[in-house]
C-alpha positions as CSV (number, residue, x, y, z in Angstrom):
1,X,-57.4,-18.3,-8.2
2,X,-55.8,-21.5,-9.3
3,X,-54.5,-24.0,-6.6
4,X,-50.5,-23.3,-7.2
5,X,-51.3,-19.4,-6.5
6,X,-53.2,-20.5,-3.6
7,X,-50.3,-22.9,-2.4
8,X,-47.6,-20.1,-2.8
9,X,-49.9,-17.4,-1.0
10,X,-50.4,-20.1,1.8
11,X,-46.6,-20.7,1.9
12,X,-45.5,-16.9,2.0
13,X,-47.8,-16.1,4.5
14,X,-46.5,-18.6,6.4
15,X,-43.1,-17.5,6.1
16,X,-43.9,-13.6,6.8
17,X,-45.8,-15.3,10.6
18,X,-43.0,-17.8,11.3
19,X,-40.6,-14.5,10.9
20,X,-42.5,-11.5,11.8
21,X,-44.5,-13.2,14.6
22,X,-41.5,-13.5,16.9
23,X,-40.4,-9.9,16.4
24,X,-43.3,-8.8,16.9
25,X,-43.8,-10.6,20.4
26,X,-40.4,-9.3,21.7
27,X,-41.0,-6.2,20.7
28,X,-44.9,-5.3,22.3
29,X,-43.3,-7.2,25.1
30,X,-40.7,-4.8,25.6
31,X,-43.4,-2.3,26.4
32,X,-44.6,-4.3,29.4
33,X,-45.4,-2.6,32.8
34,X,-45.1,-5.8,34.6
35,X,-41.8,-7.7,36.1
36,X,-42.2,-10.8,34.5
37,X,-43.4,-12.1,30.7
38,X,-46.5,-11.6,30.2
39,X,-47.9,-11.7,26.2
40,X,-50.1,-10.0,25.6
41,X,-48.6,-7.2,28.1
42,X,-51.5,-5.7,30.8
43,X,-50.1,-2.4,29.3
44,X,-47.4,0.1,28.2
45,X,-44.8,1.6,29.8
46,X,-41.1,2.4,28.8
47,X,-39.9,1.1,31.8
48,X,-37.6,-1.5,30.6
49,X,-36.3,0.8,28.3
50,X,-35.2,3.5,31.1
51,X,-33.5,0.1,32.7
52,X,-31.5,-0.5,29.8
53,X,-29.9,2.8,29.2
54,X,-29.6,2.9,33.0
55,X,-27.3,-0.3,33.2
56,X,-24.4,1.1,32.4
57,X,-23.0,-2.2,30.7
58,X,-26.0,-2.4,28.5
59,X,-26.0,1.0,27.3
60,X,-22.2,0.7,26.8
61,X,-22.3,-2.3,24.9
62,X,-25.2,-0.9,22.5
63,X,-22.5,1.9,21.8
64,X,-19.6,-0.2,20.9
65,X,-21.8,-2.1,19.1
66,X,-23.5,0.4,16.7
67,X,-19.7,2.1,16.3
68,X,-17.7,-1.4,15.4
69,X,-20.8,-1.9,13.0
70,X,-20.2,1.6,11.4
71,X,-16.6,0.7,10.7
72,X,-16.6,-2.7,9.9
73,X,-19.8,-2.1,7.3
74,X,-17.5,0.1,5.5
75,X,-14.5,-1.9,5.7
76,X,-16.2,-4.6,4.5
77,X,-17.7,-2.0,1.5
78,X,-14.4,-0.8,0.6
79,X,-12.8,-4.7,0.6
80,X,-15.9,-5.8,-1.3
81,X,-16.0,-3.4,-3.7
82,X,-12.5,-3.5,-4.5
83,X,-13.2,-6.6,-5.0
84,X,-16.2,-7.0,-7.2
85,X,-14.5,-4.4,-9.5
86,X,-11.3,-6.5,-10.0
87,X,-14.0,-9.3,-11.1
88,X,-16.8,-8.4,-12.5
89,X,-14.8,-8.8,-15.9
90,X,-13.2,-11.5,-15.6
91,X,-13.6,-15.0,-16.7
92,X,-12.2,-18.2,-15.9
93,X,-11.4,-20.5,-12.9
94,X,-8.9,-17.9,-11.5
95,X,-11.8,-15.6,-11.0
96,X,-14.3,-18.4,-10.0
97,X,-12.0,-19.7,-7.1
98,X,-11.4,-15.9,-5.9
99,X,-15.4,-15.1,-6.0
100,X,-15.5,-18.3,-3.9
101,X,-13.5,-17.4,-1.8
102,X,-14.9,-13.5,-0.8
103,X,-18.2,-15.7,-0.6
104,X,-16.9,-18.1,2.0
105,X,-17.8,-16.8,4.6
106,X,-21.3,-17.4,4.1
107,X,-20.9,-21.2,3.9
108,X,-18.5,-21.8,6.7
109,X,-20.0,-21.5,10.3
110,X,-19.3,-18.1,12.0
111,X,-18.1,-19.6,15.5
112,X,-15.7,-22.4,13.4
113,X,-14.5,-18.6,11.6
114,X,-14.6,-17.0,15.5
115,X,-12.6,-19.9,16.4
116,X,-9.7,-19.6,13.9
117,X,-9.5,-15.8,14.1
118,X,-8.5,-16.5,17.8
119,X,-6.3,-19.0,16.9
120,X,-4.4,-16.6,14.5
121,X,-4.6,-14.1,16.7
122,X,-3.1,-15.1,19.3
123,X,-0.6,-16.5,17.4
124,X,0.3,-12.9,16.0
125,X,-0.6,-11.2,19.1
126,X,-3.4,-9.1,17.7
127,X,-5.2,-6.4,19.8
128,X,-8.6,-7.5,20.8
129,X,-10.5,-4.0,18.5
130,X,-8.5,-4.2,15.8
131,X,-9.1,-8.3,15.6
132,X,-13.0,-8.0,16.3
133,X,-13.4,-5.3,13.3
134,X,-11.7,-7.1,10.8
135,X,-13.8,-10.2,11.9
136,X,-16.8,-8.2,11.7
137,X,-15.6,-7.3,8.4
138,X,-14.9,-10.0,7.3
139,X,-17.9,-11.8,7.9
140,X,-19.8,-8.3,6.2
141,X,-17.9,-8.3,3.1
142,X,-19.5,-11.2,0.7
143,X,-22.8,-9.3,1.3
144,X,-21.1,-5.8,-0.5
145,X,-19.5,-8.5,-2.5
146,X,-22.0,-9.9,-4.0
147,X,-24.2,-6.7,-4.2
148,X,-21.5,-4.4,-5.8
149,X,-20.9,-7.3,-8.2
150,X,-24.2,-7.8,-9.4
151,X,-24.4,-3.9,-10.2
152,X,-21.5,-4.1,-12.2
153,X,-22.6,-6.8,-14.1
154,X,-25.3,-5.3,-14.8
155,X,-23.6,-2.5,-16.0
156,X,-22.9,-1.4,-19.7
157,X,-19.1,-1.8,-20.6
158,X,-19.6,1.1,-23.2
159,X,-19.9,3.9,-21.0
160,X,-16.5,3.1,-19.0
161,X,-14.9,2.6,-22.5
162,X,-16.6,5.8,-23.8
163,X,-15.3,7.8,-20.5
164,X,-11.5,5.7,-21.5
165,X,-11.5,7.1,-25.1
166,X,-12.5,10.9,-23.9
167,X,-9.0,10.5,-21.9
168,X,-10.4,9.5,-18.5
169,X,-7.6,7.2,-17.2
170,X,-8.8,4.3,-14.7
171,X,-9.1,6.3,-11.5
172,X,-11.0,9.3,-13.4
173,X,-13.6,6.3,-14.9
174,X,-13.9,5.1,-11.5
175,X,-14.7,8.2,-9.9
176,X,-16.6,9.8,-12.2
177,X,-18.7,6.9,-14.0
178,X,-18.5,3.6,-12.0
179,X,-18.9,4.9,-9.0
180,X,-22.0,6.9,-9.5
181,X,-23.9,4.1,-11.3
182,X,-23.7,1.6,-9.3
183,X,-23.7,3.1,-5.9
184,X,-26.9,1.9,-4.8
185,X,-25.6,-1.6,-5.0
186,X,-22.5,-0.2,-2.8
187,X,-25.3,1.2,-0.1
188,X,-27.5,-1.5,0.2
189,X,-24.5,-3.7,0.4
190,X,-23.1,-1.5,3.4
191,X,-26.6,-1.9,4.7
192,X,-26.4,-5.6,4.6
193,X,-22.9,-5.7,6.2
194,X,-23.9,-3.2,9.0
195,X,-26.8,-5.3,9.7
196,X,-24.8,-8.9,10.1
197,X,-22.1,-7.3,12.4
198,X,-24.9,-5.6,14.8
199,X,-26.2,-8.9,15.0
200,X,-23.2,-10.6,14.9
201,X,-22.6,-13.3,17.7
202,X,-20.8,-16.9,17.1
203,X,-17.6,-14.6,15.9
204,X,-17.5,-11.9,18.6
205,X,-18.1,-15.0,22.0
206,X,-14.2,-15.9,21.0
207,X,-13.2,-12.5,20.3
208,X,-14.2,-9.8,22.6
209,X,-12.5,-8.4,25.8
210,X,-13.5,-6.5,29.4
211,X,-14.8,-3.3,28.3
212,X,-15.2,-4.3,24.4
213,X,-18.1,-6.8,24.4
214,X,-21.1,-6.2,21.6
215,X,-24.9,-6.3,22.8
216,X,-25.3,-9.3,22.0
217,X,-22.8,-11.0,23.7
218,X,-23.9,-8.7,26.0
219,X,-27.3,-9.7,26.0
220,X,-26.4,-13.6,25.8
221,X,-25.0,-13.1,29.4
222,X,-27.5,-11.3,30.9
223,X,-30.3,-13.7,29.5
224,X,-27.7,-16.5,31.0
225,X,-27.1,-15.1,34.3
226,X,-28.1,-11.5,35.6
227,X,-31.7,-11.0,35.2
228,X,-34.9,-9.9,34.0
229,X,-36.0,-11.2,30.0
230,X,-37.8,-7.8,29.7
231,X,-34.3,-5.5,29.8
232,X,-33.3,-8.3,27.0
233,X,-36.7,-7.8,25.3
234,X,-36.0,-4.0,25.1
235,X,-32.3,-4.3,23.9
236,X,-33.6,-6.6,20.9
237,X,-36.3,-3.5,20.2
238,X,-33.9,-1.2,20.0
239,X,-31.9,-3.4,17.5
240,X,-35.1,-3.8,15.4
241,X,-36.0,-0.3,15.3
242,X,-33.0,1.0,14.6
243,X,-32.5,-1.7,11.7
244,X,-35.9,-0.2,10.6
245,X,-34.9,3.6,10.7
246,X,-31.8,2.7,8.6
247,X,-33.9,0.9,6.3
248,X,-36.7,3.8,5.8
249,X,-33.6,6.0,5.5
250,X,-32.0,4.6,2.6
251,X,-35.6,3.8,1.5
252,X,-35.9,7.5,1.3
253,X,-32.2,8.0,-0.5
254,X,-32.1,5.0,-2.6
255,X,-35.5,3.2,-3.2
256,X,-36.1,-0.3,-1.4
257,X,-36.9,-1.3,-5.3
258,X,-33.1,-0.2,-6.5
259,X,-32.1,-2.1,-3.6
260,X,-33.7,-5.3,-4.4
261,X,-32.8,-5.2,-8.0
262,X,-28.7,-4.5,-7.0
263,X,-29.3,-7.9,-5.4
């Protein structure tokens, strides 16, 4: 093996420790009899688990958490689509400033974009849901974006036009041939979005309410001021497996490959 494989196989591995390592750590930990941290864990026990979904707060934020994800994922797949399939033709600074500008999100810090949402809000008088989905979705939407828009570039003009000159107007086309190719780029990018906004926390600190707060603000105050590391260990397990479940589920629809390749 020459010495640039071996350098790259070095530096992957190194990537995979530096991010699974952590994970994994939280995650045996969460199965920890004991009351305090202790790696590796004396043994296993679902205690902290039982804790979690016994604090009413916890188990309440998990819930509004996994159901403002649902609907801000496919806000953001609906916004994102539309808007990959109003571009993915076009040419030209017009649509270069607009592609910019459904990508910006990903450039500009999400606590600066927390920061103005609240400003406008307030200014408009926006409820506290309604304001913390669209910021969800918003901050979801480049990732359908840019998926749904790399699967209809990568799509062959001829068959839209062959569906056009059969009589299919636009909506038919749409519903009948677009659609259908390129929806694994649609899924994985509602995968994408769902996963930001579960994880989602610089934009929801200036934007949640008393009785609407996310896990992981959630979390970030119990860490802060309540108590025990190994309830917060067993709340960022349940995030991880249930990122994973959703990931062998499409696996099983879709195809992990397709996935990577509507990227």
């Amino acid at each position: 093996m020459s010495v640039a494989r071996l350098a790259r196989a070095a530096a992957i591995t190194v990537a995979y420790v530096l991010i699974v390592a952590p994970i994994a750590v939280v995650v045996v930990t969460a199965f920890s009899p004991t009351d305090f941290f202790v790696f590796p864990p004396p043994g296993l026990s679902l205690r902290w688990f039982v804790e979690f979904f016994r604090l009413d707060n916890m188990r309440g934020a998990f819930l509004f958490s996994l159901e403002v994800a649902l609907i801000a994922a496919t806000v953001a797949s609906v916004l994102g689509t539309a808007g990959a399939l109003f571009l993915a033709r076009r040419r030209g600074a017009f649509a270069t400033v607009l592609q910019g500008l459904f990508l910006a999100p990903l450039v500009f810090p999400t606590i600066i974009l927390g920061l103005a949402l609240l400003l406008l809000y307030k200014s408009v008088g926006m409820p506290v849901l309604p304001g913390l989905l669209f910021a969800h979705a918003v901050v979801g939407m480049p990732y359908s974006f840019r998926t749904t828009l790399a699967g209809l570039q990568g799509l062959d003009p001829a068959l839209e036009e062959a569906g056009q000159s059969l009589g299919a107007g636009p909506l038919r086309t749409l519903a009948l041939i677009t659609l259908p190719l390129i929806w694994p780029s649609v899924l994985s990018g509602w995968l994408f979005a769902f996963i930001v906004s579960f994880g989602e926390l610089n934009t929801a600190l200036f934007l949640t309410g008393p009785g609407q707060t996310t896990l992981p603000i959630e979390i970030f105050s119990y860490l802060q001021f309540q108590g025990s590391q190994l309830v917060i260990a067993a709340a960022s397990a349940l995030q991880v497996g249930l990122i994973i479940l959703m990931v062998a589920g499409i696996e099983r629809i879709v195809g992990i490959a397709r996935i990577v390749r509507a990227r």
